[in-house]
C-alpha positions as CSV (number, residue, x, y, z in Angstrom):
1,X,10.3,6.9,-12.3
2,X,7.7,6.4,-9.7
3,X,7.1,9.7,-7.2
4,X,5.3,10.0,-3.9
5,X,3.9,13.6,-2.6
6,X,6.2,14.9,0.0
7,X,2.9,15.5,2.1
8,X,3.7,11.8,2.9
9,X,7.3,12.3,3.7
10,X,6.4,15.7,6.2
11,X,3.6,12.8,7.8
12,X,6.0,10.6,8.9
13,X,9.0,13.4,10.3
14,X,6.4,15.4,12.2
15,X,4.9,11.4,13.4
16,X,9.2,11.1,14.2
17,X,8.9,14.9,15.5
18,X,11.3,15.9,12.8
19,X,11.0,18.6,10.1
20,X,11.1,18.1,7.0
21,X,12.2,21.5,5.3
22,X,11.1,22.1,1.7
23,X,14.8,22.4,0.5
24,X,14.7,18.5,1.7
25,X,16.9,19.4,4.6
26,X,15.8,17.1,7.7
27,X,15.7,18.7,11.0
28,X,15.5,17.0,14.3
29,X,16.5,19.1,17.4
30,X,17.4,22.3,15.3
31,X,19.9,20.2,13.5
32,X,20.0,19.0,10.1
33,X,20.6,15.1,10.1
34,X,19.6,14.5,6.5
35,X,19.1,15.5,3.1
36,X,16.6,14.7,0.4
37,X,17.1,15.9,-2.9
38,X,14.1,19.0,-3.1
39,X,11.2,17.8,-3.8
40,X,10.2,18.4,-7.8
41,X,6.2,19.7,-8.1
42,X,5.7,18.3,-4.6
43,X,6.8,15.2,-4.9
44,X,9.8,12.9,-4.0
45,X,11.2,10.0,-6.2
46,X,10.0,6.7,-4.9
47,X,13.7,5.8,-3.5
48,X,14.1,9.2,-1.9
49,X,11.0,8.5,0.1
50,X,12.0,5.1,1.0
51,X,14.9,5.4,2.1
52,X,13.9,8.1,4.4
53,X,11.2,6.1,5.7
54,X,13.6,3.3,6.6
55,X,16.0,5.8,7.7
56,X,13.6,7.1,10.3
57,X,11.9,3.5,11.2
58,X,15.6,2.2,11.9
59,X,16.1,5.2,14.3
60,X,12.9,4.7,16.6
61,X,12.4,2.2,18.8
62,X,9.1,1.6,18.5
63,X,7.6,0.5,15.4
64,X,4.0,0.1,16.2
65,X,4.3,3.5,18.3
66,X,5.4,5.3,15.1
67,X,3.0,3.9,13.1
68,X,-0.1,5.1,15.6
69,X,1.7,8.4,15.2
70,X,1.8,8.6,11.2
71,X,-1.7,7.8,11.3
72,X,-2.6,10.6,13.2
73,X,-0.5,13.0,11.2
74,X,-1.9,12.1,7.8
75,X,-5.4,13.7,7.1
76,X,-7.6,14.0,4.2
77,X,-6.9,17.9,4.2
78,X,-3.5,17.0,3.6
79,X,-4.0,15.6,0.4
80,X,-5.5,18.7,-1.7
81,X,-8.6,17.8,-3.7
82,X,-8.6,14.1,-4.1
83,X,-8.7,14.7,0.0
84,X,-11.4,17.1,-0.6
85,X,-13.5,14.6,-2.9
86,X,-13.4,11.7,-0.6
87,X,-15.1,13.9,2.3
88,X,-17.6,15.1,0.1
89,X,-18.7,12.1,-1.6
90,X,-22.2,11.2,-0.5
91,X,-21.1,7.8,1.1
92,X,-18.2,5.8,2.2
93,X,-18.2,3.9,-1.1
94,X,-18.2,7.0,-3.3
95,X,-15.0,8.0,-1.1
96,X,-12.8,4.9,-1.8
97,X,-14.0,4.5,-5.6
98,X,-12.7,7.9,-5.9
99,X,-9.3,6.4,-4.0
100,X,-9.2,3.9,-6.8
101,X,-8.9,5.7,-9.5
102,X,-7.3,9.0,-8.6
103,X,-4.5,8.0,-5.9
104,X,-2.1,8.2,-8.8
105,X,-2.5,11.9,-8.1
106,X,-0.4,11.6,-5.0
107,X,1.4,8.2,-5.9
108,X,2.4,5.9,-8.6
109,X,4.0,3.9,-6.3
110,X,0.8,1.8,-5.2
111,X,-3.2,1.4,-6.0
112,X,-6.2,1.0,-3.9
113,X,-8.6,-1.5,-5.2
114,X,-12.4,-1.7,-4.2
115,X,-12.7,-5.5,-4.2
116,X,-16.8,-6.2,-3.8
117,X,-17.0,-9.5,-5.0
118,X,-17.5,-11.1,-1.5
119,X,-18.6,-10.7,1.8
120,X,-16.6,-9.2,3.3
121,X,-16.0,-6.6,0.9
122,X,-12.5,-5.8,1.0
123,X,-10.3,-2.4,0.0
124,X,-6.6,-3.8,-1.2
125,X,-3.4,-2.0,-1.1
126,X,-1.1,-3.1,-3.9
127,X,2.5,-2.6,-4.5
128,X,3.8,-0.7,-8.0
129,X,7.2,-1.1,-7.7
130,X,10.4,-2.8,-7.1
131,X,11.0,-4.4,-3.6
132,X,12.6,-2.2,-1.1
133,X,13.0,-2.9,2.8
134,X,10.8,-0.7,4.2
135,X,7.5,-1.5,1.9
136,X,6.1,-3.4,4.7
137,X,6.1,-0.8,7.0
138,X,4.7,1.4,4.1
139,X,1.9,-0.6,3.9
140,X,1.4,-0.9,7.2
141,X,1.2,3.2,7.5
142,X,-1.1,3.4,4.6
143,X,-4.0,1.0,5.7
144,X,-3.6,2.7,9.3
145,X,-3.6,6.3,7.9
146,X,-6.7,5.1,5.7
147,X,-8.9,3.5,8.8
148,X,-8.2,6.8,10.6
149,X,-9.2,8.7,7.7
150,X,-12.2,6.5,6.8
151,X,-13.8,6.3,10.8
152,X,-12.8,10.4,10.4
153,X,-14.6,11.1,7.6
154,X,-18.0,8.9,7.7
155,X,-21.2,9.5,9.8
156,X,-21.3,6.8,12.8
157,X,-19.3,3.8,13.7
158,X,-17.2,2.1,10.8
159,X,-16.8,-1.7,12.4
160,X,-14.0,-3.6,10.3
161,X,-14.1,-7.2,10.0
162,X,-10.6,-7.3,10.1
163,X,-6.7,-5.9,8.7
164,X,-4.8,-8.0,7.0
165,X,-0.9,-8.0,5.3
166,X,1.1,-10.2,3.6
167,X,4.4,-9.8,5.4
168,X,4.9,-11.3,8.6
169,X,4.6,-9.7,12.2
170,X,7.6,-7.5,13.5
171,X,6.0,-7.1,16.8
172,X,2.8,-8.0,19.1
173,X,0.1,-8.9,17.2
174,X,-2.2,-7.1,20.3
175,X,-0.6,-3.9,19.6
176,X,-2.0,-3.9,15.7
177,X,-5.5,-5.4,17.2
178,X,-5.5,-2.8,19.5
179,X,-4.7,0.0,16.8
180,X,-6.8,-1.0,14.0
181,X,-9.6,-2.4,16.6
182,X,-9.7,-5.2,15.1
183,X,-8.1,-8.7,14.1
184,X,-5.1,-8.4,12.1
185,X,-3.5,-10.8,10.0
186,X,-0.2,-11.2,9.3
187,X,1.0,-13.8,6.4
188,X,-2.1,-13.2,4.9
189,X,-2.2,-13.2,0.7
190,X,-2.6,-9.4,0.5
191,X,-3.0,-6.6,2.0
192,X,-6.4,-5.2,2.6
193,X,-9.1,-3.6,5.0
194,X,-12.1,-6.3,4.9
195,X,-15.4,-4.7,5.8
196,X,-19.2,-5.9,5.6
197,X,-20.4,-4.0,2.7
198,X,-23.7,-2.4,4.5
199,X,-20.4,-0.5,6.1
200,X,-19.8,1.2,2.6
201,X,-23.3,2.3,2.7
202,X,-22.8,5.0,5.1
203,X,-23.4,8.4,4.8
204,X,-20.3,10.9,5.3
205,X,-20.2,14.0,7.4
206,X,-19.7,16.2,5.2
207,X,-21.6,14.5,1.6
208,X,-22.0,16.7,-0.9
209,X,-22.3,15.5,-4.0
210,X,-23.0,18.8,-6.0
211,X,-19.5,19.7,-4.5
212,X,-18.2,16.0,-4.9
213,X,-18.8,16.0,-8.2
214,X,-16.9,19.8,-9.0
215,X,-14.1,18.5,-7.2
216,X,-14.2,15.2,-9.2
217,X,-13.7,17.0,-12.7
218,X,-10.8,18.6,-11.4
219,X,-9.4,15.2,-10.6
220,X,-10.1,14.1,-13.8
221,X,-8.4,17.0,-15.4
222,X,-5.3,16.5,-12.9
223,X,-4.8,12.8,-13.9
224,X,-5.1,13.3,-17.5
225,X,-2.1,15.0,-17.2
226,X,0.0,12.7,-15.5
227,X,2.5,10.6,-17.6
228,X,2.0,7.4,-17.8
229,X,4.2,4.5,-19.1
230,X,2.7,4.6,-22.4
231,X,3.9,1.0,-23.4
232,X,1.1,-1.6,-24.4
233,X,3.3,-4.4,-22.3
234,X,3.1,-1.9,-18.8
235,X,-0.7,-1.4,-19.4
236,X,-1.2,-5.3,-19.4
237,X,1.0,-6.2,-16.7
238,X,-1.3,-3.2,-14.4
239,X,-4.4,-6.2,-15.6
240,X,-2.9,-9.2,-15.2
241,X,-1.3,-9.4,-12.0
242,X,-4.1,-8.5,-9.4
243,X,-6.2,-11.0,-11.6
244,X,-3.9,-13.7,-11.7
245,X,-5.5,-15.3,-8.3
246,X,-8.8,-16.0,-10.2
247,X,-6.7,-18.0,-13.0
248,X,-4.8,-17.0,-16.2
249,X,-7.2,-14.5,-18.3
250,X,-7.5,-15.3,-21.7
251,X,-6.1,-12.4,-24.0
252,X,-9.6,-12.0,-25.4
253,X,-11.0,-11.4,-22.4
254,X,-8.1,-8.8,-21.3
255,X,-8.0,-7.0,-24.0
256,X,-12.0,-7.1,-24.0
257,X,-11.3,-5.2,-20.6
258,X,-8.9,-2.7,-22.0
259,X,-11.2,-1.4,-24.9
260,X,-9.7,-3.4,-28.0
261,X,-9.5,-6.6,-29.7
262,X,-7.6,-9.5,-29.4
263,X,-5.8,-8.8,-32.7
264,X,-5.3,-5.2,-32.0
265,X,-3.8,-6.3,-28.6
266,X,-1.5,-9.1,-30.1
267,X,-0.3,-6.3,-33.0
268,X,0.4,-3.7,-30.4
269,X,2.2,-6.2,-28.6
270,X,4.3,-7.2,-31.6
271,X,5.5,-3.8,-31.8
272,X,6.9,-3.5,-28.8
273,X,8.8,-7.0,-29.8
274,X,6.5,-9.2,-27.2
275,X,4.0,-11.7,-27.0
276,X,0.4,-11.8,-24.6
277,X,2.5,-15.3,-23.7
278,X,5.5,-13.0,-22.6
279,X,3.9,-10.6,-20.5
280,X,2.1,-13.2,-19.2
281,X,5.1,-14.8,-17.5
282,X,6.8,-11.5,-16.6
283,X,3.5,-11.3,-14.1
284,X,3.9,-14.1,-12.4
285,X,7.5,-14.2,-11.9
286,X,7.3,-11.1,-10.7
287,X,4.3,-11.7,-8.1
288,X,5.7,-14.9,-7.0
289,X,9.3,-13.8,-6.1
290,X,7.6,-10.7,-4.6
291,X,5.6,-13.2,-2.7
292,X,8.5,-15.7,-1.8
293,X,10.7,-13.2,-0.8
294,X,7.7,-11.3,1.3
295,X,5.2,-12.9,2.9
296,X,4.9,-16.4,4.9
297,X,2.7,-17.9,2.4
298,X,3.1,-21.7,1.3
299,X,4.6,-22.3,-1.8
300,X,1.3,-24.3,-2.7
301,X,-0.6,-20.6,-1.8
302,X,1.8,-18.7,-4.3
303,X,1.1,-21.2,-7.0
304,X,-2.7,-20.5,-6.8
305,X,-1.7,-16.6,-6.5
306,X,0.2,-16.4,-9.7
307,X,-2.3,-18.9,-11.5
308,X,-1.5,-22.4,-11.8
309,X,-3.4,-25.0,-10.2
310,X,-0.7,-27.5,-9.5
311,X,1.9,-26.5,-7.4
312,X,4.2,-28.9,-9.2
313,X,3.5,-27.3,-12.2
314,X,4.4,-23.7,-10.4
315,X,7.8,-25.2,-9.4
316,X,8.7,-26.0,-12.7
317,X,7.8,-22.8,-14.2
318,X,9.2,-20.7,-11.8
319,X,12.5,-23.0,-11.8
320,X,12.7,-22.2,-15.7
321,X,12.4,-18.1,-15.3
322,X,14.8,-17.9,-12.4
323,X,17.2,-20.7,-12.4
324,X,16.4,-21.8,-9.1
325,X,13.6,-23.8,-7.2
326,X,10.9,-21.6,-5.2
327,X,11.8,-23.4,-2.3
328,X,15.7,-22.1,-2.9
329,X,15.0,-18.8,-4.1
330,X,13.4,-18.5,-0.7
331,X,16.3,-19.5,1.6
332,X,18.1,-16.7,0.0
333,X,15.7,-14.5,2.2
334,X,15.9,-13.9,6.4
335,X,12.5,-14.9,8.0
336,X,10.6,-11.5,8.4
């Protein structure tokens, strides 16, 4: 089961100016008005930490105020060594490719992704698991907790190009401008901090690589140990469905990318009773209902998401997996 660090979970009680106990006891005015099951080796189970966070969202009246707050209370420090690593690196960069690939250290439950292909350069936040109620305010926290920590952490100004998420706007759009200090786009197709890369050029504070590098190994050593879904089909979906929006990979180009052949990828598959074909599917149905059901996006948009160039085409597939028409399977959802 997916886990988040309960350094997450303190964040956003103290940003609600509640304790959280360690025997999961929450404590607002001296009195206890929740419980969490205690934390296991620092961390919470994914719905334990989402419902609190939609427990505490639902009791304060102001979103965007909380939010500010949770960004303030979040800090590098907080975080043990990967928080240690990004403020060493040598530059910016350095401090978010070491977000990529060790923030399943503190969560399973999403992944940053350094996206340099254009200009902007962009750092994405994407979802690992099932929907839930409160993911957009999640992501909303997250990418406002990371700007803090990023303008925190490097050596002059950081200017962002903009913020973007995929969800719609709960409140004024000014408020997010204002907070961020920049645009922010709401509907958007994903969510992520856009920047000009010359920005990930900049030297941080505190750059270090000698000590970088110790702290690195230890993270290394940290997320060898983690368990993983060991299954061949849960290592492909991880590929496929952030690269869906460039078109459907081949299979001998994923499993290229993944260290084996095509034939080794197709037998491994067979073991676990699937094809590349099946998997396949399994990512896009699962991105486009995520995307129906949460963010404004047009139905022609999803269809280039998920990898089909038609959106006629799209209907009819996603028609055949669900039962139902996008355009249906949508109205089952409240505007956000």
């Amino acid at each position: 089961m997916p886990s988040v660090t309960n350094v997450f979970a303190r964040a956003m009680a103290q940003a609600a100016g509640m304790t959280l106990r360690d025997d999961g006891a929450l404590v607002s005015g001296g009195v206890v008005v929740r419980r969490l099951p205690q934390p296991t080796d620092g961390r919470l189970a994914d719905t334990d930490y989402f419902d609190l966070l939609d427990w505490i969202r639902l009791q304060h009246e102001d979103e965007v105020e909380l939010l500010e707050a949770y960004a303030k209370m979040i800090r590098t420090d907080d975080i043990g060594v990967l928080g240690l690593s990004m403020k060493t690196a040598p530059t910016l960069r350095s401090s978010l490719e070491r977000v990529e690939r060790y923030w399943r250290v503190v969560t399973d439950t999403a992944v940053y992704r350094l996206d340099e292909s254009g200009d902007p350069a962009c750092l994405l936040f994407e979802a690992r698991t099932g929907h839930h109620p409160v993911l957009d305010f999640r992501n909303e926290g997250a990418l406002a907790g990371s700007v803090r920590n990023m303008r925190q952490i490097v050596e002059g100004e950081l200017v962002l190009e903009y913020v973007s998420f995929r969800h719609a706007c709960r409140s004024d759009p000014d408020r997010y401008a204002a907070h961020f200090g920049c645009p922010v786009h709401f509907g958007a197709d994903r969510n992520a901090i856009a920047l000009r890369p010359a920005m990930l050029d900049l030297p941080n504070r505190l750059g270090d690589a000698a000590v970088s590098d110790f702290l690195t190994a230890h993270l290394e050593t940290e997320i060898g140990s983690l368990k993983d879904d060991p299954s061949i089909r849960a290592a492909l979906l991880r590929r496929l469905t952030p690269a869906l929006s460039n078109g459907v990979p081949q299979a001998a180009e994923v499993a290229r990318d993944m260290g084996m052949s095509e034939r080794t990828l197709y037998r491994r598959l067979g073991e676990e009773g699937l094809t590349f074909r099946d998997v396949l599917i399994e990512a896009q149905s699962s991105l486009a209902q995520e995307l129906l059901r949460d963010s404004t996006s047009s139905i022609a948009e999803i269809a280039f998401v998920t990898g089909f160039s038609e959106q006629s085409t799209f209907s009819r597939a996603f028609k055949r997996w669900v039962g139902q028409t996008p355009a249906q399977f949508r109205q089952q959802f409240p505007e956000r």
